[in-house]
CHARMM internal coordinates of N, CA and C (Angstrom, degrees):
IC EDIT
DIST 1 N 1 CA 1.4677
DIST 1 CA 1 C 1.5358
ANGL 1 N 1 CA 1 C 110.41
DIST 1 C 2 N 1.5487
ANGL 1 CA 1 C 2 N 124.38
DIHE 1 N 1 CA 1 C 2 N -29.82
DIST 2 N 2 CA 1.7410
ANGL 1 C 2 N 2 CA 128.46
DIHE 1 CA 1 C 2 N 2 CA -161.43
DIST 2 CA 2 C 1.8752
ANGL 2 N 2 CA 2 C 73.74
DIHE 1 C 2 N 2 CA 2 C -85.85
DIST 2 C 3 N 1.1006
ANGL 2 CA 2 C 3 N 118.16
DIHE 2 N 2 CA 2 C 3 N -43.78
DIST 3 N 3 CA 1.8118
ANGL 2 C 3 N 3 CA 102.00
DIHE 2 CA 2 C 3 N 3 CA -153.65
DIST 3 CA 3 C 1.8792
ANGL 3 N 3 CA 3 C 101.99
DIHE 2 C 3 N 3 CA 3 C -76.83
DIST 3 C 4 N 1.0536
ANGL 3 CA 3 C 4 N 118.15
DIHE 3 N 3 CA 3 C 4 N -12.21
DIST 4 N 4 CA 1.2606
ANGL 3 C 4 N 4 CA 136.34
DIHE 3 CA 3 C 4 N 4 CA -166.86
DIST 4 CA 4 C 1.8771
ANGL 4 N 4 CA 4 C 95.92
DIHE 3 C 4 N 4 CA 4 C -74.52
DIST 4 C 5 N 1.4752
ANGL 4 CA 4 C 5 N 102.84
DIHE 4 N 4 CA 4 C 5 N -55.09
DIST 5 N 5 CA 1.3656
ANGL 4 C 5 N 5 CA 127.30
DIHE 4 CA 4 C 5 N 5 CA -163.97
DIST 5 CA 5 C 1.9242
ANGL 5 N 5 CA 5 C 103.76
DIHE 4 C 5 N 5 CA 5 C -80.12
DIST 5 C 6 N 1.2955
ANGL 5 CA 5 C 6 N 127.23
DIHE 5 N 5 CA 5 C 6 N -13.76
DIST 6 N 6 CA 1.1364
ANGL 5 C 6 N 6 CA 99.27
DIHE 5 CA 5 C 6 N 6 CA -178.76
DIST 6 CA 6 C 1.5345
ANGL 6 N 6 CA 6 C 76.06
DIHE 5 C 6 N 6 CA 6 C -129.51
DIST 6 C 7 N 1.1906
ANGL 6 CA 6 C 7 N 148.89
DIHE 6 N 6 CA 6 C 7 N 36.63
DIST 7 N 7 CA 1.2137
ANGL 6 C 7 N 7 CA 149.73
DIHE 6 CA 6 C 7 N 7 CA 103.24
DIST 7 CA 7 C 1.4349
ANGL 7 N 7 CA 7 C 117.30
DIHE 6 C 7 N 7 CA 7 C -21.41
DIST 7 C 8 N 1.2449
ANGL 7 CA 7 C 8 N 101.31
DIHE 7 N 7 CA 7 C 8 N -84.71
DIST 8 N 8 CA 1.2720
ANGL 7 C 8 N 8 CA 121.33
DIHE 7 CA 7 C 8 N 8 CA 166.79
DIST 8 CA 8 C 1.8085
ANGL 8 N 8 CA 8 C 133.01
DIHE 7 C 8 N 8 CA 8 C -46.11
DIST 8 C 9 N 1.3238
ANGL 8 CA 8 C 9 N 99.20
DIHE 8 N 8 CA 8 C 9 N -7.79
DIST 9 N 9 CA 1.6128
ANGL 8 C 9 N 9 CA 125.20
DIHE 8 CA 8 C 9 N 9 CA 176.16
DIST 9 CA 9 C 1.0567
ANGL 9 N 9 CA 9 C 112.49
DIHE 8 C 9 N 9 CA 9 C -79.88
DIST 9 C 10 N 1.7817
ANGL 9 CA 9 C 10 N 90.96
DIHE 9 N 9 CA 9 C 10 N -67.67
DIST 10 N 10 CA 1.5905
ANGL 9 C 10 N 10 CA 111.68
DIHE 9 CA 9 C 10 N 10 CA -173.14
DIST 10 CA 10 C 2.0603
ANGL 10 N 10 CA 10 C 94.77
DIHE 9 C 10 N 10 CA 10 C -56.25
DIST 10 C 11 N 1.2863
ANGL 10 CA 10 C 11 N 123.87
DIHE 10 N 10 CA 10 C 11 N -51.50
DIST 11 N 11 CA 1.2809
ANGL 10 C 11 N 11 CA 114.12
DIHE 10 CA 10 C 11 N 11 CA -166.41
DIST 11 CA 11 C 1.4446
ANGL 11 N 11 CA 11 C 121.06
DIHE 10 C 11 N 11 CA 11 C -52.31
DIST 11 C 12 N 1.3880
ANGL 11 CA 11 C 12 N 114.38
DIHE 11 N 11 CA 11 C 12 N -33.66
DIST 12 N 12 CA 1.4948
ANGL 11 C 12 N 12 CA 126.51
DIHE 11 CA 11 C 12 N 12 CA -147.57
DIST 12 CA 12 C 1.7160
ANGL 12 N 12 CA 12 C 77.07
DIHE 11 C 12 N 12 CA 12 C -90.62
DIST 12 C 13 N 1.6983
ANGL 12 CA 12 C 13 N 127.78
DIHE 12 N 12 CA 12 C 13 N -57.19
DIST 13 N 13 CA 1.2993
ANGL 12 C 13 N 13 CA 106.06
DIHE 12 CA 12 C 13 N 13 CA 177.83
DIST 13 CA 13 C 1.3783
ANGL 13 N 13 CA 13 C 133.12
DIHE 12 C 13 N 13 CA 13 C -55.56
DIST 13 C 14 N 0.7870
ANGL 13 CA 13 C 14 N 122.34
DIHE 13 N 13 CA 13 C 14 N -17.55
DIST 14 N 14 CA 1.5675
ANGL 13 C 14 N 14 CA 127.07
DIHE 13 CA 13 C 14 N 14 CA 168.06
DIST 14 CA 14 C 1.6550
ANGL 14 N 14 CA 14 C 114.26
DIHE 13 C 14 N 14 CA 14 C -83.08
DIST 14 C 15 N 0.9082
ANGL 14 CA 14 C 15 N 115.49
DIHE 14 N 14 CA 14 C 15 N -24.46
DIST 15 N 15 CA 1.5185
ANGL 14 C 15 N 15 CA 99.73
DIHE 14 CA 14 C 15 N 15 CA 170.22
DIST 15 CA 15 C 1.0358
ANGL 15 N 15 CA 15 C 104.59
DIHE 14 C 15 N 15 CA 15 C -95.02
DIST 15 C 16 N 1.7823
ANGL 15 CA 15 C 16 N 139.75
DIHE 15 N 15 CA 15 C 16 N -10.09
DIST 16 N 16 CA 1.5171
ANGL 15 C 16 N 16 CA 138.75
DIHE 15 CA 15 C 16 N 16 CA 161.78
DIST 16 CA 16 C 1.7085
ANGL 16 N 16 CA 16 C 100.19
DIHE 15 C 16 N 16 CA 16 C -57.75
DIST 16 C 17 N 1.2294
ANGL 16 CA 16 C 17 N 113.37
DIHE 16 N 16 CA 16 C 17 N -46.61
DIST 17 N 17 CA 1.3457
ANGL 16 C 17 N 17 CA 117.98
DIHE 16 CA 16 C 17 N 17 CA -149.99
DIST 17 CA 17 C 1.9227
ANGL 17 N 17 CA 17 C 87.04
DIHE 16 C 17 N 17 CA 17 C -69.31
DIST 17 C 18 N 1.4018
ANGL 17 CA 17 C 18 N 126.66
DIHE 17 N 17 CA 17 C 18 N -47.16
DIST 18 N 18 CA 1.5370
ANGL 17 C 18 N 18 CA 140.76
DIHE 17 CA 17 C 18 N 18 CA -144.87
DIST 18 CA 18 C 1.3489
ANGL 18 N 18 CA 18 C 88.00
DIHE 17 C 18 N 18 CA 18 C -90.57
DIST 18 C 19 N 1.5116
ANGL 18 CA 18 C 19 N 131.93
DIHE 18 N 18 CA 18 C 19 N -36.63
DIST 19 N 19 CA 1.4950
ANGL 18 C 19 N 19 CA 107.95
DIHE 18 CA 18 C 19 N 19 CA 178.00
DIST 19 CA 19 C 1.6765
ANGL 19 N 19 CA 19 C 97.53
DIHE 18 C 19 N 19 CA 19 C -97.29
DIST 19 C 20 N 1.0795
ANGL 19 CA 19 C 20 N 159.11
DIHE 19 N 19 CA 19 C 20 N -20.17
DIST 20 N 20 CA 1.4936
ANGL 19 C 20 N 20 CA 134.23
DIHE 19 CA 19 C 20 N 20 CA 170.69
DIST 20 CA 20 C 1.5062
ANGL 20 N 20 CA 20 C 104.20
DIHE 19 C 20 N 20 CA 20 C -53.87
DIST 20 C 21 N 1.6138
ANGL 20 CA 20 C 21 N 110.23
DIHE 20 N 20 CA 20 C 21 N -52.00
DIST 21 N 21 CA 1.5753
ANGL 20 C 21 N 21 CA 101.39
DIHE 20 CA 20 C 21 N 21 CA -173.22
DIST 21 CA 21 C 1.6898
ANGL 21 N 21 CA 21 C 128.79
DIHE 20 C 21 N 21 CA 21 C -51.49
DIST 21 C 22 N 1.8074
ANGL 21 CA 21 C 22 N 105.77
DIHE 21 N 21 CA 21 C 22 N -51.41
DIST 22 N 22 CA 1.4684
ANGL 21 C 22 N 22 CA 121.05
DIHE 21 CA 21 C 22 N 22 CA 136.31
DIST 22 CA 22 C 1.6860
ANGL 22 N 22 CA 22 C 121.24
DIHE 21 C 22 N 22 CA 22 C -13.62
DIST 22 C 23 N 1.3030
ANGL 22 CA 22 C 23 N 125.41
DIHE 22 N 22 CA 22 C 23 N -72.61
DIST 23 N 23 CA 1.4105
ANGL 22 C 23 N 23 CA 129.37
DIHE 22 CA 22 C 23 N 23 CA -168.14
DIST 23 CA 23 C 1.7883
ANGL 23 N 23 CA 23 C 89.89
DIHE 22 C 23 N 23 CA 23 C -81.70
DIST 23 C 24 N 1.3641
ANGL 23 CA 23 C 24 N 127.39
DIHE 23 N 23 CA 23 C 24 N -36.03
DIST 24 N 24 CA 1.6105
ANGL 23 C 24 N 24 CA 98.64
DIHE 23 CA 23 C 24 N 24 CA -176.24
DIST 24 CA 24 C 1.7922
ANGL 24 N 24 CA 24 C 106.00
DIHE 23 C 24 N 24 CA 24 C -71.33
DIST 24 C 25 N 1.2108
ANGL 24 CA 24 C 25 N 112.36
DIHE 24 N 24 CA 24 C 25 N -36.98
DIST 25 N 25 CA 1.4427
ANGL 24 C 25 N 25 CA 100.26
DIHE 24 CA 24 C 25 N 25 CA -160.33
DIST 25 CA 25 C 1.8412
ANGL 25 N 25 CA 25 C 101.41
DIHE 24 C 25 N 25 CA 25 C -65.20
DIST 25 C 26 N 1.6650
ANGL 25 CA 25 C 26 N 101.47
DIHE 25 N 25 CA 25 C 26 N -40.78
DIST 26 N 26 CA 2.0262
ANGL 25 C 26 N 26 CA 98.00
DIHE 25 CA 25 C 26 N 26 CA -177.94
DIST 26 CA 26 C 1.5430
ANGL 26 N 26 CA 26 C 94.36
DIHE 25 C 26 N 26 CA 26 C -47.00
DIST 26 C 27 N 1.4591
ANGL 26 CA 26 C 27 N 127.69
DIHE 26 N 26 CA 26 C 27 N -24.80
DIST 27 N 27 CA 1.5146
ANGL 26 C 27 N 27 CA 108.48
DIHE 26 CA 26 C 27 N 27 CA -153.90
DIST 27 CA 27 C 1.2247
ANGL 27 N 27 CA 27 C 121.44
DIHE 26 C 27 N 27 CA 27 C -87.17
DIST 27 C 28 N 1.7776
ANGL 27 CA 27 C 28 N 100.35
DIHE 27 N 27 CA 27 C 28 N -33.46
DIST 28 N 28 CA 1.4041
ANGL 27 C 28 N 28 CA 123.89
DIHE 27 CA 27 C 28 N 28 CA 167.61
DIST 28 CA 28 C 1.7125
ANGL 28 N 28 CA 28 C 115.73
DIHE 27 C 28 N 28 CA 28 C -44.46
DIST 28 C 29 N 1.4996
ANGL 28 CA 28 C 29 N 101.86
DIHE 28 N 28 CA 28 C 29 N -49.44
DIST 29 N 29 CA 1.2991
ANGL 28 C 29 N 29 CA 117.00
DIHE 28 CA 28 C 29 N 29 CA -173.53
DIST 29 CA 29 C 1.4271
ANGL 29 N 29 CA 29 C 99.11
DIHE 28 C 29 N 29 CA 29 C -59.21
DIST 29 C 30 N 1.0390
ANGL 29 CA 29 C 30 N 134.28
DIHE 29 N 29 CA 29 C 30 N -60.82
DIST 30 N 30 CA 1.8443
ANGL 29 C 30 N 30 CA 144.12
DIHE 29 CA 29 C 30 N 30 CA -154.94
DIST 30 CA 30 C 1.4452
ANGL 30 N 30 CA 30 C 84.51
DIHE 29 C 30 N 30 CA 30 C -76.66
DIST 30 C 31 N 1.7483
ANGL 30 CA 30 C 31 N 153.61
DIHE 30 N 30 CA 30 C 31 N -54.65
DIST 31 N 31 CA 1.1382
ANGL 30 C 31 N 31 CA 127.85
DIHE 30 CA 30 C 31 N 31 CA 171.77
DIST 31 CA 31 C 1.3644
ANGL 31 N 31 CA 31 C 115.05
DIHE 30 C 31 N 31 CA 31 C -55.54
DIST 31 C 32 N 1.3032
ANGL 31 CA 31 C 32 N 137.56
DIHE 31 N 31 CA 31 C 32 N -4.34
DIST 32 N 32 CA 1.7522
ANGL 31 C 32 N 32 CA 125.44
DIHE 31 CA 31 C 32 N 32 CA -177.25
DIST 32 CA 32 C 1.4046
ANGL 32 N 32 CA 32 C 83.17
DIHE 31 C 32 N 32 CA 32 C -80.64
DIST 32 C 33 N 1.4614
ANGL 32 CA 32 C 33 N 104.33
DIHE 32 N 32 CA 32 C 33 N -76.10
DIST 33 N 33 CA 1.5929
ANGL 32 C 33 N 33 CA 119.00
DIHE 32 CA 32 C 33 N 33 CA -165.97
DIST 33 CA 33 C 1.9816
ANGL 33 N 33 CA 33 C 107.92
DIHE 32 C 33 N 33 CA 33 C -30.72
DIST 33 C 34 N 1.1543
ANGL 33 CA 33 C 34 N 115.12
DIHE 33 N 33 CA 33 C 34 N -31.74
DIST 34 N 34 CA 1.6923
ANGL 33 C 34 N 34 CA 125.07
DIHE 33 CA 33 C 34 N 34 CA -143.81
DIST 34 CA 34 C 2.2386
ANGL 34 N 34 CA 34 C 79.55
DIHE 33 C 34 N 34 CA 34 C -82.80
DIST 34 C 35 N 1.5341
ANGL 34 CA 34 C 35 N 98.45
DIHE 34 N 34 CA 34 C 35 N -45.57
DIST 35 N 35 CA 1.5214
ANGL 34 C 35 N 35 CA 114.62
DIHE 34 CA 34 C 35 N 35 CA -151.61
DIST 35 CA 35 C 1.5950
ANGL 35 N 35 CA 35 C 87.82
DIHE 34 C 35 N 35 CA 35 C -85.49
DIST 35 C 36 N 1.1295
ANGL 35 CA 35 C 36 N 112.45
DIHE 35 N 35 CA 35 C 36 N -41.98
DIST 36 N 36 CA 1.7533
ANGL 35 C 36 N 36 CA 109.31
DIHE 35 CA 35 C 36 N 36 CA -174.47
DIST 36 CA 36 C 1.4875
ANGL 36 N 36 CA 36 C 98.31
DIHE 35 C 36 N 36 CA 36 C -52.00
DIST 36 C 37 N 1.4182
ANGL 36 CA 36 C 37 N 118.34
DIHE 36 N 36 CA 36 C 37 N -61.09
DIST 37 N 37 CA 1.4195
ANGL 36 C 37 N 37 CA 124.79
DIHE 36 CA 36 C 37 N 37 CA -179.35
DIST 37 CA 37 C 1.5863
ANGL 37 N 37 CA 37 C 129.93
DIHE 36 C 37 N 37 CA 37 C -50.44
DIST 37 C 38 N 1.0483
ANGL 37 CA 37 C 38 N 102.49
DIHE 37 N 37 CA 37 C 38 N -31.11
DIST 38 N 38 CA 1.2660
ANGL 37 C 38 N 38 CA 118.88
DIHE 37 CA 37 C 38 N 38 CA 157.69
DIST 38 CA 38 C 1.5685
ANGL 38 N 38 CA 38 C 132.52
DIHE 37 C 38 N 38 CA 38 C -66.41
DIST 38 C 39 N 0.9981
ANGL 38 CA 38 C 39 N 116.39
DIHE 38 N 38 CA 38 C 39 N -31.84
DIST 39 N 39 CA 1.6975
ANGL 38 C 39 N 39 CA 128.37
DIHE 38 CA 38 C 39 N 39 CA 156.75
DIST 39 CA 39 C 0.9471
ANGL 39 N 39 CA 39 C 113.14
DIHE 38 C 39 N 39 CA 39 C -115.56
DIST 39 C 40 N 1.0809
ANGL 39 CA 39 C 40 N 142.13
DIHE 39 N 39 CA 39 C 40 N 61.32
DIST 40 N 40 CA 1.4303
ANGL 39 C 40 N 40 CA 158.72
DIHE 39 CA 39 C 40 N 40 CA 74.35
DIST 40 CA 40 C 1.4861
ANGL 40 N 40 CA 40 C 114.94
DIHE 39 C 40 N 40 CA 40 C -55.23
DIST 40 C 41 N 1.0977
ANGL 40 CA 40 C 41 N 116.90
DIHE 40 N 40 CA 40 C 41 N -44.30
DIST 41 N 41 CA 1.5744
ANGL 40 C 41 N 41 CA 130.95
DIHE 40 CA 40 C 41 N 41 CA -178.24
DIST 41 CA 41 C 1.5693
ANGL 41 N 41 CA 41 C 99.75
DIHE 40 C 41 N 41 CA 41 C -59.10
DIST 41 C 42 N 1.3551
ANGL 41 CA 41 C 42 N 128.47
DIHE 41 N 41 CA 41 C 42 N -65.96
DIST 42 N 42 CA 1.5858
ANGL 41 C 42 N 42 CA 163.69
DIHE 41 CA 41 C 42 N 42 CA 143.46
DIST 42 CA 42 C 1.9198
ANGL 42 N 42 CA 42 C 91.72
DIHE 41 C 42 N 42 CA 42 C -5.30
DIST 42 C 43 N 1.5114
ANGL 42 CA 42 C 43 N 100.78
DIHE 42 N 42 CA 42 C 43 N -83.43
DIST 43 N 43 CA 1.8994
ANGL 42 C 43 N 43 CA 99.24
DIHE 42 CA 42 C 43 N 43 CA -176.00
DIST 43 CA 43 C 1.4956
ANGL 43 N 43 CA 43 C 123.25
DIHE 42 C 43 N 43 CA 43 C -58.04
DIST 43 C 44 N 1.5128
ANGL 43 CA 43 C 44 N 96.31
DIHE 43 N 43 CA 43 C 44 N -11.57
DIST 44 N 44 CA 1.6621
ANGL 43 C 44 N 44 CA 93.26
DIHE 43 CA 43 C 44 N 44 CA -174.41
DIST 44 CA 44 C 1.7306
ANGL 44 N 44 CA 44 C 89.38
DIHE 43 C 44 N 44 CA 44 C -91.65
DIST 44 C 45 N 1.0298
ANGL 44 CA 44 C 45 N 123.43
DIHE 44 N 44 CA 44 C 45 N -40.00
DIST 45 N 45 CA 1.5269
ANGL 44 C 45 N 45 CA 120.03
DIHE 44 CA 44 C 45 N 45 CA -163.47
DIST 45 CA 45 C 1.8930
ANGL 45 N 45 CA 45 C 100.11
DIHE 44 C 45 N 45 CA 45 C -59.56
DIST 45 C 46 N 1.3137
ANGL 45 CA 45 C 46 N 98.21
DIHE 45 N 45 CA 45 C 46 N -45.93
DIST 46 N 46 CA 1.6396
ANGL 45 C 46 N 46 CA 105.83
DIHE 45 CA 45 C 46 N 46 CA -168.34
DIST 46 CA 46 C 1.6238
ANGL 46 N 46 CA 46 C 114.34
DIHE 45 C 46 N 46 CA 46 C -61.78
DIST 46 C 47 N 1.9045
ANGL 46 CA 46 C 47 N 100.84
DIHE 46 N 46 CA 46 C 47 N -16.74
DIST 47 N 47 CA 1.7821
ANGL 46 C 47 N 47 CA 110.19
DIHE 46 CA 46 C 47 N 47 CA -164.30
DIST 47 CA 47 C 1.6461
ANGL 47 N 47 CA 47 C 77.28
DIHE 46 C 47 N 47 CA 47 C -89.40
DIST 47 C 48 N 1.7377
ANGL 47 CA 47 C 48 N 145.37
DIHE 47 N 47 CA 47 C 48 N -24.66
DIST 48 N 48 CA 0.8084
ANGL 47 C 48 N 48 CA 124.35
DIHE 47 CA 47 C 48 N 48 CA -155.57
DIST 48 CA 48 C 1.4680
ANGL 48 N 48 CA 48 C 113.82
DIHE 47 C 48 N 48 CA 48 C -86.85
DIST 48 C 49 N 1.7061
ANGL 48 CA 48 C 49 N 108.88
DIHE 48 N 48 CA 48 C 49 N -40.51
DIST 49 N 49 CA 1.3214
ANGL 48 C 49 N 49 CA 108.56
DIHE 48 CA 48 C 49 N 49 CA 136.01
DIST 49 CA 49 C 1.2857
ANGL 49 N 49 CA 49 C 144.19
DIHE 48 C 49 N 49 CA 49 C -10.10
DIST 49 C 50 N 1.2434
ANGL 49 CA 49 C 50 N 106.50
DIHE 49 N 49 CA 49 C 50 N -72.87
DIST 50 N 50 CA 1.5643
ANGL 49 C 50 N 50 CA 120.51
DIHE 49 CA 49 C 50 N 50 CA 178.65
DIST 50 CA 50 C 1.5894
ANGL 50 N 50 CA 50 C 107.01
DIHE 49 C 50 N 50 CA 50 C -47.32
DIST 50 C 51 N 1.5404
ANGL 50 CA 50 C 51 N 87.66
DIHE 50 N 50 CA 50 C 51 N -58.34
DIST 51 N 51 CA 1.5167
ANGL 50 C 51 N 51 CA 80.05
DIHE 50 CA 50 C 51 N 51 CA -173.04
DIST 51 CA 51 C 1.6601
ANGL 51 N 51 CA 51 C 119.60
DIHE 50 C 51 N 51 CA 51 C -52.25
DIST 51 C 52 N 1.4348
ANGL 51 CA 51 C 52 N 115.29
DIHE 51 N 51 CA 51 C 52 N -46.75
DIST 52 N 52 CA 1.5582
ANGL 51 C 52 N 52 CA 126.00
DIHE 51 CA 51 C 52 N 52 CA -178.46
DIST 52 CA 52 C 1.9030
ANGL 52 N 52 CA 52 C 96.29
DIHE 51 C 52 N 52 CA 52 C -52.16
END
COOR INIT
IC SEED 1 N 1 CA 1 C
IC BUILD
């Protein structure tokens, strides 16, 4: 029953560990994308400038 139970420890931490890593890397990605978009946003404003 004790080997059963930290079976079940060891399991539940490892899929804690496999979905935080999972949700940081999607998150990482959506801040590139969030910041890419944003300077682009940034160079178009500055070309609008230029032009004025």
């Amino acid at each position: 029953m004790k080997d059963l139970f930290y079976l079940f420890i060891a399991f539940f931490l490892f899929f804690l560990s496999v979905y935080n890593s999972y949700s940081y890397i999607l998150d990482r990605r959506k801040i590139k994308r969030i910041f890419r978009s944003r300077r682009k946003a940034m160079n178009r404003r500055k070309k609008k400038f230029k032009l004025l």
